[in-house]
N, C-alpha and C positions, 0 to 999 in steps of 0.2 A: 504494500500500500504506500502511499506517496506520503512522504515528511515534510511538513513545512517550516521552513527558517525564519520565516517571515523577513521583514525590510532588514534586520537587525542581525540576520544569520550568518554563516558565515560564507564564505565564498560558493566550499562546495555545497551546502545546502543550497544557495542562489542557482549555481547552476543544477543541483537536483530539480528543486522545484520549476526550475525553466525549463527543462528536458520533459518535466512529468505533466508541465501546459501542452506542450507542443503532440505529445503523446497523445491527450483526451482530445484535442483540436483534430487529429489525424485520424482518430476515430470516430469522432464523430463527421468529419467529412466522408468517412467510409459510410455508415449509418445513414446520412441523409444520400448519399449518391448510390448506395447496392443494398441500405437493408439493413435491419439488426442482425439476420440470418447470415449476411457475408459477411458478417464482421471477421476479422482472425487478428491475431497478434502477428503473425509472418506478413499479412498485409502493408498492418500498421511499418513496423520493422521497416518492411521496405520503402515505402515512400519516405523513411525518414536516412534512409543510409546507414540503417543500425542491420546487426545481426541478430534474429529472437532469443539466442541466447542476452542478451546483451541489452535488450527489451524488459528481460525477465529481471533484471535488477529493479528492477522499476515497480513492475506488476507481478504478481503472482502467476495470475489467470486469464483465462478471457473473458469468465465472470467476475472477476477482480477489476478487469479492467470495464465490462460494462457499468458495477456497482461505480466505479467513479465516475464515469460520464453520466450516468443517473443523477450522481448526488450533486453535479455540476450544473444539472440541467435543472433541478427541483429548484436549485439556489438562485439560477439564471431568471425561475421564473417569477418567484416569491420577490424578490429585488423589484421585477417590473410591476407588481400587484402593488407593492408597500410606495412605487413610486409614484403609482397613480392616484393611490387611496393618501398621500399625505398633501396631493395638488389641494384637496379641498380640505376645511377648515377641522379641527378636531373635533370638538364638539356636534358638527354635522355628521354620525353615523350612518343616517339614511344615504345620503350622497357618499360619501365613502363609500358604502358597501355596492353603490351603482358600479364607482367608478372601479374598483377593485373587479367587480363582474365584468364591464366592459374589457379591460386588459388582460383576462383571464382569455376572454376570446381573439382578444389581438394577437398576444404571442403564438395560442394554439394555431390561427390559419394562417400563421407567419411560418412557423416550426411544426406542419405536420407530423415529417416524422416523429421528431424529437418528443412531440405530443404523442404520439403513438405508442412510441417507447416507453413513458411514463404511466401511460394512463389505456393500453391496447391493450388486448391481450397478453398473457405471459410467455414470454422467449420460449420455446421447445428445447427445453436440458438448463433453464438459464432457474435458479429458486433464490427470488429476491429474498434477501437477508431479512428477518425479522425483529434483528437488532442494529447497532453502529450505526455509521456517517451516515447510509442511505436514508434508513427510518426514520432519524431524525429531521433530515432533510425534509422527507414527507411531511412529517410532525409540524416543523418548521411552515409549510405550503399550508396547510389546513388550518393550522393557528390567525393567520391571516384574516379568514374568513369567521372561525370560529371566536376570536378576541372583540371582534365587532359587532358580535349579537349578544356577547356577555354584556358589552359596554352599553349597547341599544338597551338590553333589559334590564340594567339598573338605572339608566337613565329614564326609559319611557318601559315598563314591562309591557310586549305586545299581546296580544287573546291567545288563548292554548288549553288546553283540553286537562281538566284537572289530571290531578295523577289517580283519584280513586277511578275515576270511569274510563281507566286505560285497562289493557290486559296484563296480568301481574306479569308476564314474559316478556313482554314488550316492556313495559318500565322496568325492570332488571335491566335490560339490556342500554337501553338511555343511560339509566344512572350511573353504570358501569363506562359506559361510553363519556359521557360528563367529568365524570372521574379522572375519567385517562389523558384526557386533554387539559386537566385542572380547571373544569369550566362549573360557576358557581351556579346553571340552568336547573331549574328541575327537569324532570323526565317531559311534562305536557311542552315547553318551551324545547328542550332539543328534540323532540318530536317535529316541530314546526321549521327547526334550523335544518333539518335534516330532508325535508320534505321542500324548502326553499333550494338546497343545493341540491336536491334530486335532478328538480328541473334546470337549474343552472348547467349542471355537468352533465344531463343528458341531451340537451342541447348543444351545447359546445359539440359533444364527441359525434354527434350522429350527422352536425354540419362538417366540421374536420375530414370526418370518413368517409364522405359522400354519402351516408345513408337518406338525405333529405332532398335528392337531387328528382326522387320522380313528382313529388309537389314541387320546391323552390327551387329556383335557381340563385336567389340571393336570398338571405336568413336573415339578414340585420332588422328588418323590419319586424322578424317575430320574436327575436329575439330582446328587441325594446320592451315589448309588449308583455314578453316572459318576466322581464325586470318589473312591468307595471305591475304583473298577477304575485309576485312575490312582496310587492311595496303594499299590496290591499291584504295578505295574508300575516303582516307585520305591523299593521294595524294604522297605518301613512293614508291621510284623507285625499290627499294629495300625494300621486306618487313619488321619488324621491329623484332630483337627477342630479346631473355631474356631466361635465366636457371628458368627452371622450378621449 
């Protein structure tokens, strides 16, 4: 796995971590131009003038090496969410949380693959890590979204379905899920955050993939709209916007 020196490192750290940029950049140019499936480390190797012995100092693996392009790409994305959700004012959650939705969908039809990667299907022989840099990353990408509906419901708490008239399975699983993220929700409120990114994220993936192409040919307009039925489910009389 890749060590970081940081600015402060020392030389050879400097040029490790400069080698192990150059690395994740070469694979991921493999990834957007042949596929997660071509990826190889002899690939990579090659376009860089190394030998894959000589690769392997570097990475362990091939899943080693996708687990870093992964955790590069979670990072790559969450950076552009936190960029767009800080344009508007703090205190404005609703518009945050617009403008955090809009950029979710920028990046993804910017970086299909790299979306894909993330969020497609699982690699064939590839078993994303359950712990370390990855997961956290992930963690990292979800907190984004899920820190703003904390903040929304102690700020404004929005309608939500008590917890008695839930099913005891189903609230287990919220609470537990609540928990895991550090989120102060009861179970009826992350029911409702949960049911808001449903449709968030299944919209995004199903335009990405072309699955909306035998209706739409451009998505933006329902996907506004998706934003509005999530701002009336969050209890906004007025739905909530934000510049794109």
């Amino acid at each position: 796995m890749s060590v970081s020196g940081g600015a402060g490192g020392s030389r050879r750290e400097r040029l490790r971590d400069a080698t192990m940029a150059e690395i994740k950049a070469t694979a991921r140019r493999h990834l957007v131009t042949a596929g997660p499936e071509a990826l190889s480390l002899r690939a990579v190797a090659r376009d860089m003038g190394l030998t894959a012995p000589a690769l392997y100092r570097y990475v362990d693996s091939r899943d080693d090496l996708l687990t870093e392009v992964s955790t590069e790409l979670y990072d790559e994305l969450t950076s552009s969410l936190e960029a767009a959700r800080d344009k508007q004012p703090a205190e404005a959650i609703g518009p945050r949380l617009v403008a955090a939705s809009w950029a979710l969908r920028t990046w993804a039809l910017a970086h299909p693959t790299e979306f894909g990667l993330l969020f497609g299907s699982p690699l064939p022989g590839y078993a994303v890590p359950s712990e370390g840099v990855l997961h956290e990353a992930g963690r990292r990408f979800g907190l984004v979204f899920a820190a703003l509906f904390a903040q929304l419901w102690e700020q404004r708490p929005f309608p939500c379905d008590r917890t008695e008239d839930l099913d005891a399975a189903l609230v287990g699983q919220l609470a537990a899920y609540a928990e895991s993220m550090g989120s102060p929700l009861p179970p009826g409120a992350v029911k409702v955050f949960l049911e808001c990114w449903v449709r968030l994220y299944g919209l995004v993936c199903m335009e990405v993939f072309g699955h909306l192409k035998f209706a739409l040919d451009d998505a933006e307009a329902m996907f506004a709209d998706m934003l509005r039925t999530n701002g009336v489910a969050l209890g906004f009389d007025e739905p909530p916007d934000a510049r794109r």
